[in-house]
C-alpha positions in Angstrom: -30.8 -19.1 16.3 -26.7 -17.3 17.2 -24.4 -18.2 15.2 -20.6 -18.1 16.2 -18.2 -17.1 13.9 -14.8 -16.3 15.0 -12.8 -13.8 12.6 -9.0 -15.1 13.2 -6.1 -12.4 12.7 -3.4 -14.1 10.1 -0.6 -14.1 12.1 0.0 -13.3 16.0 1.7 -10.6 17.1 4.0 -10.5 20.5 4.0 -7.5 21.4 4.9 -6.9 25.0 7.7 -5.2 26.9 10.4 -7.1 24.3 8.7 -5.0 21.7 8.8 -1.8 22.6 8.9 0.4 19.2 5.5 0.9 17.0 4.4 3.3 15.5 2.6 7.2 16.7 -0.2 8.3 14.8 1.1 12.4 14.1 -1.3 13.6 11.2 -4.7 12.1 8.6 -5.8 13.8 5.4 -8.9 12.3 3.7 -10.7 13.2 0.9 -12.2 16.4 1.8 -13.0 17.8 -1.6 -13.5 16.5 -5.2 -10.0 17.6 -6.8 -8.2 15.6 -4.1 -6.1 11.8 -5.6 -7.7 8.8 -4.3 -7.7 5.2 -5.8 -4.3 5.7 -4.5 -1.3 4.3 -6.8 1.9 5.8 -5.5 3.7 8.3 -3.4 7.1 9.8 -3.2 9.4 12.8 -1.1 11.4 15.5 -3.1 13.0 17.2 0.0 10.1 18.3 2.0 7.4 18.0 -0.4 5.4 14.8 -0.1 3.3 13.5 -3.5 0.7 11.7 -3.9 -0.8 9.6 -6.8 -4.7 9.4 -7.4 -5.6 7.3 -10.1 -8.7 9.1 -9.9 -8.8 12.9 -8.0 -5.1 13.8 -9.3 -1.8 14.2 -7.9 -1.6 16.0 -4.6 1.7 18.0 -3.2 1.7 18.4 0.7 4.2 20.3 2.3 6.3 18.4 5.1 9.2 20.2 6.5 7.8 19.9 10.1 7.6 16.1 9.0 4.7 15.1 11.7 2.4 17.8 9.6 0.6 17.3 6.2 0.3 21.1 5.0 -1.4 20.2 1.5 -0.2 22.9 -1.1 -2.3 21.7 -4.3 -3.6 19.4 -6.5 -2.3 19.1 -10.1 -5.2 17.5 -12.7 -3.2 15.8 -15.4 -3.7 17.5 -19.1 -6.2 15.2 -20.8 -8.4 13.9 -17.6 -7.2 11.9 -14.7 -9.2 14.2 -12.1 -12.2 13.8 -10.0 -14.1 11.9 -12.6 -14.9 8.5 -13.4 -14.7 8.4 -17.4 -11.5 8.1 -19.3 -8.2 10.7 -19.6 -4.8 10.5 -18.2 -5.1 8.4 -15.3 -1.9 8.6 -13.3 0.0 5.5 -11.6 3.7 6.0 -10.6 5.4 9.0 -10.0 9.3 10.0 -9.2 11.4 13.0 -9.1 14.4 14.3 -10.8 15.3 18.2 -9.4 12.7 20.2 -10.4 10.6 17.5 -12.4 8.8 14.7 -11.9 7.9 12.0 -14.3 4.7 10.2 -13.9 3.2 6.9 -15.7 -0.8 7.0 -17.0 -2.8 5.4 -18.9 -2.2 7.8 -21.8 2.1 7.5 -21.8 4.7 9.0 -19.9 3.9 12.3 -18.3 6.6 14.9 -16.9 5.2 17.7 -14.1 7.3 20.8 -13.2 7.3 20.7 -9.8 9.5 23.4 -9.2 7.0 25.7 -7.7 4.8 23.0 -5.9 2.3 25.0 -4.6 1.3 25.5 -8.0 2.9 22.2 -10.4 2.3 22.6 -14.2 2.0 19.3 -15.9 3.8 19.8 -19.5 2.1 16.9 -21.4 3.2 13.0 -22.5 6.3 12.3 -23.4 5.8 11.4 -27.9 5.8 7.8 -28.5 5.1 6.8 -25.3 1.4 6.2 -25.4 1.1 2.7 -27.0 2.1 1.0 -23.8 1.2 0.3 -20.4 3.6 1.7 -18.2 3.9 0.6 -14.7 6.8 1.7 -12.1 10.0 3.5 -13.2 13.1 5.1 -11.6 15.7 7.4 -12.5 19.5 7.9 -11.6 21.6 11.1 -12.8 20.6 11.4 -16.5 18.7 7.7 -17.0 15.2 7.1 -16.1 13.8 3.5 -16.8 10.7 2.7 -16.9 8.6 -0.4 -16.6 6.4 -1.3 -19.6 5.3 -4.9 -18.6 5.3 -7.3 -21.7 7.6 -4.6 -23.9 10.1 -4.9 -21.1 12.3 -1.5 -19.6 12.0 1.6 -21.5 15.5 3.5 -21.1 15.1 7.0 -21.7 18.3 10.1 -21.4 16.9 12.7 -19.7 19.7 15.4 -19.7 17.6 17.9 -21.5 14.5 16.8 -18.4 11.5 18.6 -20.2 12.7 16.4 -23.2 13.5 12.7 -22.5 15.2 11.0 -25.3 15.2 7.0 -26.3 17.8 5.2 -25.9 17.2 1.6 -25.8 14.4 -1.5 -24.3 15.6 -4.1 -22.4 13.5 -7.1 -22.6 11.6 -9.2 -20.2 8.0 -11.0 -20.2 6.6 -9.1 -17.5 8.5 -6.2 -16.3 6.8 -4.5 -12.9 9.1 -2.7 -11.6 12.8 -1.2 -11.7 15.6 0.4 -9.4 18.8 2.0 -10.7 22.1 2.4 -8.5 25.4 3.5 -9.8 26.0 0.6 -12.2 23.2 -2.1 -11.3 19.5 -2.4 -12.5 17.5 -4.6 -10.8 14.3 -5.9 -12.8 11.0 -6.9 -11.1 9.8 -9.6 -14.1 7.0 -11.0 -13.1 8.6 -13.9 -10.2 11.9 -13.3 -11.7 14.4 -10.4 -10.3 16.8 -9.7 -13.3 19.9 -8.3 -12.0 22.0 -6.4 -14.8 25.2 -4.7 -14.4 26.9 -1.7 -16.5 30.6 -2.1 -16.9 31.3 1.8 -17.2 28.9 5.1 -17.1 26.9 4.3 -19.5 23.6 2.8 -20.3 24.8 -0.4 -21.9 23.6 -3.0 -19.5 24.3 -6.7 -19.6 22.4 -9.6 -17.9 24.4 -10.8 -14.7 21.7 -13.2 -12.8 18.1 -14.1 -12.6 16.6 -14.8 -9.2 13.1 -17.0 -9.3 11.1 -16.1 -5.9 8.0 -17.4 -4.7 5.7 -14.8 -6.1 5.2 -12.0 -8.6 7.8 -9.3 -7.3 5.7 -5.9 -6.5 8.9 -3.2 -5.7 12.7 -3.3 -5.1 14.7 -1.4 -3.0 18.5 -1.2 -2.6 20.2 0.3 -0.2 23.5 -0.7 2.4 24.7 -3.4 0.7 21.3 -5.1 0.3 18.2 -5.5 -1.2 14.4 -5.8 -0.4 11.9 -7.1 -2.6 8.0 -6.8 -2.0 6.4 -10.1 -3.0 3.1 -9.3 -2.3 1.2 -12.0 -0.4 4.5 -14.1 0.4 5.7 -10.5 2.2 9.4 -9.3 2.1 12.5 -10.7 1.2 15.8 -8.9 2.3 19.4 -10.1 0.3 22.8 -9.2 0.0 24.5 -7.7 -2.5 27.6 -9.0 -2.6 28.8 -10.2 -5.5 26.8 -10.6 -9.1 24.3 -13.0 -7.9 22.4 -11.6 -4.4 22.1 -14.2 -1.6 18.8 -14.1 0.2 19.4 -13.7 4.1 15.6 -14.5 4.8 11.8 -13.9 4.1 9.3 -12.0 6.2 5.5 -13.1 5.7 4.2 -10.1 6.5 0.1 -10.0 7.1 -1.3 -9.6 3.8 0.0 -8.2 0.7 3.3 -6.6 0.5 2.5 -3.9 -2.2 5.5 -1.1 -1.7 9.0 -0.6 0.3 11.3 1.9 1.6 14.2 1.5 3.1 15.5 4.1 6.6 17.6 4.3 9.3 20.2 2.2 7.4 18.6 -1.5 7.9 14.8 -1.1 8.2 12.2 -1.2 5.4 8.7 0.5 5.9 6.2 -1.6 4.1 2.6 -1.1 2.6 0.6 -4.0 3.6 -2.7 -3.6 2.3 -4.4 -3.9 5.7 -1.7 -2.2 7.3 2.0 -0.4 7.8 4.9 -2.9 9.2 8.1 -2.2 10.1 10.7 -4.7 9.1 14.9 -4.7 10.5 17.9 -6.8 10.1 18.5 -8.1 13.0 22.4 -7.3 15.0 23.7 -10.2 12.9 21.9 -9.8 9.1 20.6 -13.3 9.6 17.0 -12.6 10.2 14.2 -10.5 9.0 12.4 -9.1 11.7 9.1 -7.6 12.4 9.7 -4.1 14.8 6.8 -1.8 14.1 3.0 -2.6 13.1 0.2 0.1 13.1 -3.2 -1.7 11.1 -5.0 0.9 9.2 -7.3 -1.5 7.4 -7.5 1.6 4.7 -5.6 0.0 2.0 -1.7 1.1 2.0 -1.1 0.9 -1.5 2.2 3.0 -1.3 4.7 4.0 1.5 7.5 6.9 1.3 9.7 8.1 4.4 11.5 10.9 5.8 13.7 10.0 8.5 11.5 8.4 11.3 8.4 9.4 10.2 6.5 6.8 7.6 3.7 8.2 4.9 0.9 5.8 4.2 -0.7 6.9 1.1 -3.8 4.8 1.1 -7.2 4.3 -1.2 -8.6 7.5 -0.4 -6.6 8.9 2.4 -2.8 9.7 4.0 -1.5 9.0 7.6 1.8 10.8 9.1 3.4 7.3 11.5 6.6 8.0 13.4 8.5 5.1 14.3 10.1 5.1 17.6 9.5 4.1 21.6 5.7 4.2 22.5 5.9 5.6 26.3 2.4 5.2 26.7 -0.7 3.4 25.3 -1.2 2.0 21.8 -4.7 0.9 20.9 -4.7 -1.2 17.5 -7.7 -3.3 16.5 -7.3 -6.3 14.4 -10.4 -4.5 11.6 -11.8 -1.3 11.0 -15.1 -2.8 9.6 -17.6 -5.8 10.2 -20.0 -6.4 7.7 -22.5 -8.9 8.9 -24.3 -11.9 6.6 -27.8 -11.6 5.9 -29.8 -12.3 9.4 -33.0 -13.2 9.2 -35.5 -10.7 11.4 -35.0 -11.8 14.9 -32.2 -14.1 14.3 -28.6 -13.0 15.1 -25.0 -13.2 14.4 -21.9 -12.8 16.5 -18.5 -11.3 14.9 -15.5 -11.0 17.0 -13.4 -7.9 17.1 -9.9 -7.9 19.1 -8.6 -5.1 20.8 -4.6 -4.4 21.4 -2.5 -2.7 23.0 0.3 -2.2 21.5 2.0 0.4 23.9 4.2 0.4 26.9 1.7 1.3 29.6 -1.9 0.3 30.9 -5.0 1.1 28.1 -7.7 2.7 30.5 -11.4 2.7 28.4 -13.1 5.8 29.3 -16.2 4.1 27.5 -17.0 2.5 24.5 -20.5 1.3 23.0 -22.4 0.4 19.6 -24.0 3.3 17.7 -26.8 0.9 16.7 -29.1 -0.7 18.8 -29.5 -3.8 16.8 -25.4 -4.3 17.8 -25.0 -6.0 21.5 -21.5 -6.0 22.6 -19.3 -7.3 25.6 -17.8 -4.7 28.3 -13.8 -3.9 27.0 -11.8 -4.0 29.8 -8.6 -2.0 30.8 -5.3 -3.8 28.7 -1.9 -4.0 30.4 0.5 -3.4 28.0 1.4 -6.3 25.4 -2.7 -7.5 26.1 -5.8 -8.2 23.6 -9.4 -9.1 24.7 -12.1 -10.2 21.8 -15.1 -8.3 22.2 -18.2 -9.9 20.7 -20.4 -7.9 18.8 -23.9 -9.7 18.0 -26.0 -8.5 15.5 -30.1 -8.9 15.8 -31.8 -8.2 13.4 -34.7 -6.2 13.2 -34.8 -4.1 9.8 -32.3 -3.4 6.6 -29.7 -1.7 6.4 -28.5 -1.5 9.9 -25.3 0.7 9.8 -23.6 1.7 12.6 -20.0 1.8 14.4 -18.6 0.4 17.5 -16.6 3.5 19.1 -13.8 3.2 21.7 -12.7 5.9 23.5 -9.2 5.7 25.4 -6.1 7.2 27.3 -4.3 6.8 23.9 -2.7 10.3 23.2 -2.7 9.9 19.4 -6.5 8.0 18.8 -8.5 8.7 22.1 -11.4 7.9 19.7 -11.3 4.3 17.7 -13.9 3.6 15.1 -15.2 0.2 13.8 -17.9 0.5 11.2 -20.6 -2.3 12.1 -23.1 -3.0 8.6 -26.0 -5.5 9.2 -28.0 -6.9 6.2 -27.1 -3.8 3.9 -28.4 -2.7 0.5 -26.9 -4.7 -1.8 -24.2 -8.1 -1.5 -24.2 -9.4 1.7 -21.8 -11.7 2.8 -23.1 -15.2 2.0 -25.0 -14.6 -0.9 -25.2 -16.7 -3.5 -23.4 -14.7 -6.3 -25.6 -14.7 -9.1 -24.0 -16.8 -12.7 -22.1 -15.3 -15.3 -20.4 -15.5 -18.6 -17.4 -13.1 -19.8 -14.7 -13.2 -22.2 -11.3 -13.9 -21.2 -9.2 -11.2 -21.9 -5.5 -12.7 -20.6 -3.8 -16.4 -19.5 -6.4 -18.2 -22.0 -9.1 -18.0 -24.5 -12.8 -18.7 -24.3 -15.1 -17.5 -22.3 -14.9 -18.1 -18.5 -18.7 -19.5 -16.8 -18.7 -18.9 -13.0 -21.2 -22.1 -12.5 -18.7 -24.2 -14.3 -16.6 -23.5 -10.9 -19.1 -24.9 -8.4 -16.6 -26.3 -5.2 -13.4 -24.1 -6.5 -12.7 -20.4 -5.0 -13.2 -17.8 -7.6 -11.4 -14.4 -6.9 -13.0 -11.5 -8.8 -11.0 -8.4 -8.7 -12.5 -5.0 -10.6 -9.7 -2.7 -12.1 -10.3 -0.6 -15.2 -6.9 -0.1 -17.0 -7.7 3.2 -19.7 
């Protein structure tokens, strides 16, 4: 018997001649070696070095002063653990940069990193005191760094002796995710709430000037240009002024999964990491719309996003990609997933998934060829796409045996990916879409008390996500 199933992309996209800017594959670095960061957490640019957070692997330092080129430099394995490993240690999560230092969240407190000489970084320990909390995202202007400690609220730390940051003060809040210093302001990401306080001279005495409820738990903030982005993960991007005490929001962008990190450029736009993949969001002329201008699906988790000029970092699970945004004279070829992993099929019976094929550039897509690496994968014939055009291309699985892996590979006139890759997995080694997921019973740790029975949650969805905090 074939089955149909249809895999539907969350939004549409319009790309045609009216949008004409996306974003040019330049450079890839993946995992090559075992000291190298994946489980991705952050990323950030001091000048032309590039850093990159591995909650597992460590912190890598690339050099990018010819911005299209990841030259990696080193990678630093935090004092304590953090590195290739699985077990416990320091695992690193957000990182920024002050001069020659950089100050890094883990699981074991508040780190600092000289980074003067980043070809070879020397980590210089955890900050004393600092290792009874869980520390999330953090910033730092002049002499303050503030860091977010979720339930304990914002630690505010002086750092004008850097190698020795001093306490000054908390400010409260339930859930504190995130923070962003300017001059006098502090915006607050606490839990669906962004806190807004305000400094009336230099000094680190802040008072509460608004509270802003939005639709989801806030991710990141950025301010920059008289306004401000916030990342609200699977309700996307909202941009607002900031004129006045209490921000106005100017609109909300939904982008096509789950708005992790921002970064503003180019005055107006804000790079986003999207899970699935990197979007490009602008102002429009008359800052009364927040518009999509630049997409390029990578489908390899974008947790964290940094520019330089015109040229976009994705730091991803286990890998980085160098995007420049800008006119695309030629083809773009963009699928709508990198992966299909097939139901269990009986032997002999078959399943079709649909993949769809873009392009996303400003000229005709010729396919030089493309094909199944696994015979027990059937596939339509992809046809040439005029600029602005998709075409679904079935894939059926039959199957004959287990584990049937293969990939479906298209090969283009794309200058920057001549070669496209899906992965195809048929009836693998292990759960297979559709199974019945076998019961449990587990303590609940947070929101409640008890124990939590999955068969007492026949008919509801269930979400499991797997994330070991220490």
């Amino acid at each position: 018997m074939l089955v149909y199933k249809k895999i539907l992309l969350s939004f549409i996209l319009l790309f045609s001649y009216v949008f004409s800017k996306n974003l040019i594959l330049h450079d890839y670095d993946g995992p090559s070696q075992q000291n190298q960061a994946n489980h991705t957490l952050d990323t950030t640019i001091n000048g032309d070095i590039l850093i990159v957070v591995g909650m597992l692997g460590g912190i890598d330092f690339y050099n990018i002063s010819n911005p299209a080129v990841l030259n990696h430099l080193d990678n630093l394995q935090l004092s304590g653990g953090g590195g290739g490993g699985q077990g416990g240690g320091s695992k690193p999560n957000c990182l920024v940069t002050s001069g020659n230092y950089a100050y890094v969240t883990t699981s074991n407190g508040l780190g600092i990193i000289n980074i003067s000489n980043p070809s070879n970084p020397q980590s210089l320990g955890i900050v004393s005191g600092t290792n009874g909390y869980i520390l999330e995202n953090l910033d730092v202007h002049n002499n303050l760094l503030a860091i977010a400690a979720h339930e304990d609220g914002v630690l505010l730390y002086d750092i004008s002796n850097p190698i020795s940051p001093n306490y000054i003060s908390t400010i409260e809040a339930e859930n504190a995710w995130s923070v962003t210093l300017t001059d006098y302001y502090m915006y607050i990401a606490d839990g669906v709430n962004l806190l807004v306080y305000y400094s009336f001279d230099d000094s680190s005495n802040y008072s509460l000037m608004s509270s802003i409820e939005l639709s989801n738990a806030i991710k990141d903030i950025a301010v920059g240009n008289g306004y401000i982005f916030v990342a609200i993960g699977s309700d996307g991007v909202v941009a607002m002024s900031t004129i006045g005490d209490e921000p106005q929001i100017i609109d909300t962008y939904n982008t096509s999964a789950l708005a992790n990190r921002i970064e503003i450029f180019d005055n107006n736009k804000v790079a986003v990491s999207d899970w699935d993949d990197v979007e490009v969001l602008e102002l429009n002329s008359d800052n009364s719309s927040l518009d999509l201008v630049g997409y390029k699906n990578t489908t390899r988790r974008t947790m964290a996003i940094a520019t330089k000029g015109n040229f976009i970092y994705s730091a991803e699970w286990k890998s980085v990609q160098v995007f420049e945004y800008g006119e695309v004279n030629g083809p773009d070829i963009d699928l709508n997933m990198y992966e299909l992993n097939y139901p269990y099929v009986d032997t002999g019976e078959s399943y079709m998934m649909t993949l769809e094929v873009t392009n996303n550039g400003n000229s005709i897509l010729e396919i030089t060829d493309a094909y199944t690496t696994n015979s027990e994968f059937s596939y339509d014939t992809l046809s040439d796409l005029n600029p602005g055009e998709s075409q679904n291309v079935n894939i059926i699985y039959t199957a004959n045996a287990m584990n049937a892996s293969g990939s479906y590979r298209i090969y283009s006139n794309d200058s920057d990916e001549n070669e496209i890759v899906c992965e195809t997995n048929g009836n693998i080694n292990g759960a297979n879409v559709g199974d019945q997921a076998p019961d449990f019973n587990l303590p609940i740790m947070y929101n409640g008390t008890g124990n939590f029975q999955l068969s007492d949650n026949l008919d509801k969805v269930v979400v499991l996500a797997f994330f070991a905090p220490n």
